[in-house]
N, C-alpha and C positions, 0 to 999 in steps of 0.2 A: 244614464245607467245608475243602477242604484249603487249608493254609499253603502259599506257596512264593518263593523268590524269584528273579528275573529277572536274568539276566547277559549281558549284550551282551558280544560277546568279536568285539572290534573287532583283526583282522591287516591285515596289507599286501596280501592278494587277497582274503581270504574274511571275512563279515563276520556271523557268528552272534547268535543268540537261543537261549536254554538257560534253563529250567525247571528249579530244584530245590527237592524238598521237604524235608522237614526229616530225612530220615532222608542227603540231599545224592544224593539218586539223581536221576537227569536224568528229567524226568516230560513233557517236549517239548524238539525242537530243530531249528532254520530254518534254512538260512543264505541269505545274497544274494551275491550280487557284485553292484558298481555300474560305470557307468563315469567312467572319471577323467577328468580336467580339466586344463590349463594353469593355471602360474604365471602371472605380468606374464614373466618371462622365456621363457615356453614350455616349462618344463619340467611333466614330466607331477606331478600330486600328486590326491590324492584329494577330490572332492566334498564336504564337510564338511555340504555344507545338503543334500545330499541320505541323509547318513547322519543327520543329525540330527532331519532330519523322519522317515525309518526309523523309527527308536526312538521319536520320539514319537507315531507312528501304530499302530505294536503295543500300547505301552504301554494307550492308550485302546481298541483295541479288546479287548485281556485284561480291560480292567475292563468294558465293557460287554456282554460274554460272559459277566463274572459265572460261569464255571466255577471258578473259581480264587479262595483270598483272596492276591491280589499285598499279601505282607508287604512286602517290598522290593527294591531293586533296586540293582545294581552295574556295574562295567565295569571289564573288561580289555582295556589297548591294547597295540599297539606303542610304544615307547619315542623319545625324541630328538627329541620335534614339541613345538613351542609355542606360542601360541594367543594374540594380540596384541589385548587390547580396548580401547574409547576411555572416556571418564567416564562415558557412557550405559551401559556394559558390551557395546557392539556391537563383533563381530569385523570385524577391520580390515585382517587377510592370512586369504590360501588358509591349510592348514593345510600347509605346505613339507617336500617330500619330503628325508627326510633322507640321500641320495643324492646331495644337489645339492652340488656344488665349487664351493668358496670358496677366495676368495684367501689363500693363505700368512701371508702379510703380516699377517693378521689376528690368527692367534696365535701367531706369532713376537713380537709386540709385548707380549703377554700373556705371553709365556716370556721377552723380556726384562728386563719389569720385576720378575716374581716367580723369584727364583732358575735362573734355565737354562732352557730344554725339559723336559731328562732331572728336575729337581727337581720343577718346576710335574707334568711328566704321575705322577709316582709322588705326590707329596701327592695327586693329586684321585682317581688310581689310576684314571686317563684314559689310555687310548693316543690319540696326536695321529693324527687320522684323515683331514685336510686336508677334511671334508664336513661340512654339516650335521648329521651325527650325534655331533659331537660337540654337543650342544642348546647350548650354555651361548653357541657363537660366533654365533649366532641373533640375538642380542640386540648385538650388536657390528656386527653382518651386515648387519641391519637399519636400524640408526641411522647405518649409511656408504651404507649402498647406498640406500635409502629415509626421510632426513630425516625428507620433511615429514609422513610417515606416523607416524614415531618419535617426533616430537615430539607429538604427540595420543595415544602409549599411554599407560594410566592402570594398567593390570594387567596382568600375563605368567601366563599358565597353563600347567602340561605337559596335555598332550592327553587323560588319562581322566578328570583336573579340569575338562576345560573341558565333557565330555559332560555329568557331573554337573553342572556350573555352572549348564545350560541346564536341570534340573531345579530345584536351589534357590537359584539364585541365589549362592552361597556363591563367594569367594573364599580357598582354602587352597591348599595344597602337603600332599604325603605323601612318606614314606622314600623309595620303592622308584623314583620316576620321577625323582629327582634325584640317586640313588647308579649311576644306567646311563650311563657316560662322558659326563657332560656337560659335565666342566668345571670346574662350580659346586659343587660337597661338599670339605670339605678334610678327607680321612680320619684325620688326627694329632689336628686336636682337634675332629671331630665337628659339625661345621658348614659354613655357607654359606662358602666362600674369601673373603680378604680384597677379592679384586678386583670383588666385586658390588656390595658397599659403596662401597668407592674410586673407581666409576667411574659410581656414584649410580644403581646400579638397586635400585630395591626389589621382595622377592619374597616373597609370604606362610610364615610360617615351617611347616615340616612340622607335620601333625599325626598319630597314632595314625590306623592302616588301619582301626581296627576303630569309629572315630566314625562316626555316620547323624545324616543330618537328616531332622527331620520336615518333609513338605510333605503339599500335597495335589493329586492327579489325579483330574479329575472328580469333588469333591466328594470321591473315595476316599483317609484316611491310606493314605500309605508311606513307608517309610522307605531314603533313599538316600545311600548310600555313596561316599565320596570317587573312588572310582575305584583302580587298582592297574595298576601295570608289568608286561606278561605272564610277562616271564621271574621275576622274582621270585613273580608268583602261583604260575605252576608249580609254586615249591619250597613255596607254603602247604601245601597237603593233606600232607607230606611232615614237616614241624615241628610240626602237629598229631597227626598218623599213628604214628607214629616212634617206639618205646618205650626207643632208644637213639642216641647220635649218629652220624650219618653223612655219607656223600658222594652226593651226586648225579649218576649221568652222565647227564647229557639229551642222547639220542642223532639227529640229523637230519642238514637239508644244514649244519650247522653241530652238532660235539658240545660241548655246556656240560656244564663239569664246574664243581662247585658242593660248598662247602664252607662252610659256614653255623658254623662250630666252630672257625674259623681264624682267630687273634686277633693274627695276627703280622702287621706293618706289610708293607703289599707293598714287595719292591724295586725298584730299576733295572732289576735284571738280570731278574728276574721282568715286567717291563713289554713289555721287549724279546720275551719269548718270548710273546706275546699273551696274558698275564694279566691281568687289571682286579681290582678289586671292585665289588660291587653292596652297596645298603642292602636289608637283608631291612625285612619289616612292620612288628617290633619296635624298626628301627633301628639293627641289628646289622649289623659288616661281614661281608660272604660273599665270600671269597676264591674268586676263577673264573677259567679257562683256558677256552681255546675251539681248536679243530682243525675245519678244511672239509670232514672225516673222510667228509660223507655226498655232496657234491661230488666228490671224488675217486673215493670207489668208483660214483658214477653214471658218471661218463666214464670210468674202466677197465672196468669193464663193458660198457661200449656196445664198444668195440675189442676186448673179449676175445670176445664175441660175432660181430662181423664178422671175426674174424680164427679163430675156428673154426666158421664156420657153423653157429652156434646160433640158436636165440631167446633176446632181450633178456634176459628174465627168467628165464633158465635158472640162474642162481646160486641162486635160491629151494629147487631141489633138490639141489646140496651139500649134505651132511651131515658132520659133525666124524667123520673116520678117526684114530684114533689111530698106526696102520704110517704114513697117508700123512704127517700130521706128522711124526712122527720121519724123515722119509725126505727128506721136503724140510728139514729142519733140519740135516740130512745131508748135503745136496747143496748147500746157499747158505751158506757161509763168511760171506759182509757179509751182516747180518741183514735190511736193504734192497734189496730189488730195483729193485723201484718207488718209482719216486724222486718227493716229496712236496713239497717245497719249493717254495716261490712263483716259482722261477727255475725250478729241475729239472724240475718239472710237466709246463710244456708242453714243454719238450725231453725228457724220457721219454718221451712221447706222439709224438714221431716216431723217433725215438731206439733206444727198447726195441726189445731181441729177442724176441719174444714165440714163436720155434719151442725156445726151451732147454726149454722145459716138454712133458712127454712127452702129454697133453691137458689139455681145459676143465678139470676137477677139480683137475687140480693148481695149473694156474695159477690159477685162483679161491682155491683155498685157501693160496697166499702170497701173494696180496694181500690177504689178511681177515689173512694173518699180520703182513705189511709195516707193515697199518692201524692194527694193534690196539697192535703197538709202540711206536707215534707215538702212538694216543691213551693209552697207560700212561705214557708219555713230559710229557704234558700232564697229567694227573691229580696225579703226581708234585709240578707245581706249586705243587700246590692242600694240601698233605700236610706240615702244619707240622712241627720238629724233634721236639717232645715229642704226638705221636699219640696220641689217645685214640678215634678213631673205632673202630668195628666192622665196621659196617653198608656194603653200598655197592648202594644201587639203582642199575638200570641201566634207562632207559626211552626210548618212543624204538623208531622201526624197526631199528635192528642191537640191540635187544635180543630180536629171535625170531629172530637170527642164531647161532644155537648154536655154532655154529667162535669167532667174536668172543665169545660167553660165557663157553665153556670157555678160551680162551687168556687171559682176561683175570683168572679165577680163580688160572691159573698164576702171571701178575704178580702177582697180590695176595695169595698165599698166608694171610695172617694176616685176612683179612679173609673176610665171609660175605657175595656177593655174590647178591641176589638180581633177576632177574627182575621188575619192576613194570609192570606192563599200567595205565596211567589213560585212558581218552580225555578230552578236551580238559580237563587239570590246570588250565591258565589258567583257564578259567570254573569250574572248581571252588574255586582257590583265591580267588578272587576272593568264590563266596559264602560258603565256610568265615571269613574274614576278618571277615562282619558277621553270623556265625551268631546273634548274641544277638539280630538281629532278629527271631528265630522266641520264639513265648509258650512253648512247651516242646520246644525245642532237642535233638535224640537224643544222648542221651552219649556212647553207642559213637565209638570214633575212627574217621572217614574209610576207608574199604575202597581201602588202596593197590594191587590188584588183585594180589598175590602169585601170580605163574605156578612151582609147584617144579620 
């Protein structure tokens, strides 16, 4: 009977089941949407018992299908949720959208007592986000805003700990959900910040991605894995994969660029430009940048469409002209047209002159020009003094954007940028992570989908 193992790949809309066998090829895959629920304060956040009973309703019915041997099983979340239990280990909040704004006040007081703002956010290599995504103010948030609830937690969990939780009971922490700005990591000397201590929360110390516990579902061993941070999954199959070091551009409504080889402390001035770090699986910092790269060209699009009577999705048939590049490179002195910035944005957007372009084709292709700039620009970031990378996958919908390919080669000259097609990396990193749960594991490295 076939080995495989199961990975909930738990996002902010969509909320999958994925099958892999031991070769990590996807052998089934589900997804739901649920509908969400109110806070106590009315804000919207997600169902937690009803994605938990989900998961534990498949689980059993895979084992009593008996088609499958369910070796074991994993999760991939979204990041910056945390999950508040009382002595009994019963959950004691919603699981709180990390969207939700919080008072100032809160880690201003946390920046005053640990060296500045600008110090505090570059140790934890935290941009101050004034929202619950920064996780770490959660626990501060909590115990002002809701006492007498605070006072009866006995655990803190990040959110793919607390699914796993619900399987074994296990109380731990891992890398990857507590190096995603929360606050709480002090990236100088590799640990919890002195403030979690000081302000007497205790939190279980990380362990290795790749530990499983043994339980049992209906009588059936499996074995289940701590859980893992989606964005850092992503870059699993990639650390596995990889026969030399690289960058990662992970291309959406938001591009992460990702540098997992970047051993240089982050700065001020790098914080300021939306640089963070995250903890990879082994523990490791990954230096990352991020640009709304896939935001922007959605709403220029939408106006370069109604402003030349196309169809929406008429950008799809652009193709990289090498005359028309050099011709618009020609023609635009300021290498920006279209203006990016979190100010300029929406004043370009009523602003621009959108008739300088002689049609759709042209203007599409300097704004693929404008984009690609700004995200060379933020990659940049990510690209220590002494460089040793090679490699620079590029994955992600603007990576079947071939205008954005090929210009982005042009920035990177020295470097061999390929093309990576994965569908949903998260759930594969996630089962690559506790591959040893398979009795005979395929050696072959992970097929990172190489488009030439």
């Amino acid at each position: 009977m076939r080995q495989l193992i199961a990975v909930f790949d738990i996002g902010k809309t969509n909320k999958k089941l994925l099958l892999f066998d031991n070769r990590f090829k996807v052998v089934h895959q589900e997804e739901q949407k649920f509908k969400v629920i109110v806070d106590e304060d009315g804000f919207e956040c997600d169902d937690i018992d009803l994605i938990t009973n989900w998961i534990a309703g498949r689980l059993e019915e895979l084992i009593i299908k008996g088609e499958f041997d369910l070796v074991a099983v994993n999760f991939s979340t979204y990041g910056a949720s945390l999950m508040f239990l009382d002595t009994a280990g019963n959950r004691m909040t919603p699981v709180y959208n990390y969207l939700k704004e919080v008072s100032p006040a809160i880690a201003a007081n946390l920046f005053a007592t640990y060296g500045g703002k600008e110090e505090f956010c570059r140790s934890t290599a935290s941009p101050a986000l004034g929202l619950l995504l920064n996780s770490g103010i959660q626990l501060l948030w909590l115990q002002q805003k809701r006492p007498e609830v605070f006072s009866r937690v006995r655990s803190i969990l990040h959110f793919p700990q607390y699914l796993a939780y619900k399987l074994t009971g296990q109380i731990v922490s891992e890398p990857t959900s507590i190096g995603c700005h929360t606050f709480m990591w002090d990236f100088d000397k590799m640990d919890y910040h002195a403030w979690i201590s000081d302000k007497g929360f205790s939190l279980p110390e990380p362990i290795p991605n790749d530990v499983v516990f043994s339980v049992e579902i209906m009588g059936h061993p499996v074995k289940v894995g701590a859980g893992i941070h989606d964005s850092s999954a992503s870059l699993a199959p990639y650390l596995k994969g990889s026969s030399e070091k690289f960058i990662l551009v992970s291309t959406g409504t938001w591009c992460i660029n990702m540098n997992p080889f970047n051993k240089e402390p982050l700065t001020a001035a790098q914080l300021e430009k939306d640089c963070l770090c995250y903890l990879s699986p082994n523990k490791a910092q990954v230096k990352s940048s991020r640009l709304f790269m896939g935001h922007f060209h959605e709403v220029w699009t939408e106006k370069l469409a109604r402003f030349y009577h196309v169809e929406a999705d008429s950008y799809k048939g652009v193709k990289w002209e090498d005359a028309l590049v050099a011709k618009i490179r020609l023609k635009y002195e300021n290498p920006l047209y279209f203006p990016q910035g979190k100010e300029s944005f929406e004043d370009g957007l009523q602003t621009l002159d959108l008739a300088v372009f002689e049609n759709y084709t042209e203007a599409y292709t300097k704004l693929v020009i404008d984009l690609t700039v700004l995200c060379a620009e933020a990659i940049h970031l990510v690209i220590p003094e002494n460089d040793d990378t090679r490699l620079m996958y590029v994955s992600g919908g603007f990576a079947r954007n071939n205008i954005f390919i090929e210009l982005l080669k042009s920035h990177f000259p020295s470097k061999t940028v390929l093309v990576s097609e994965i569908d949903n990396s998260s759930a594969l990193g996630a089962a690559l992570v506790i591959s040893g749960a398979f009795e005979e594991e395929d050696l072959l490295k992970p097929d990172l989908g190489i488009i030439e």
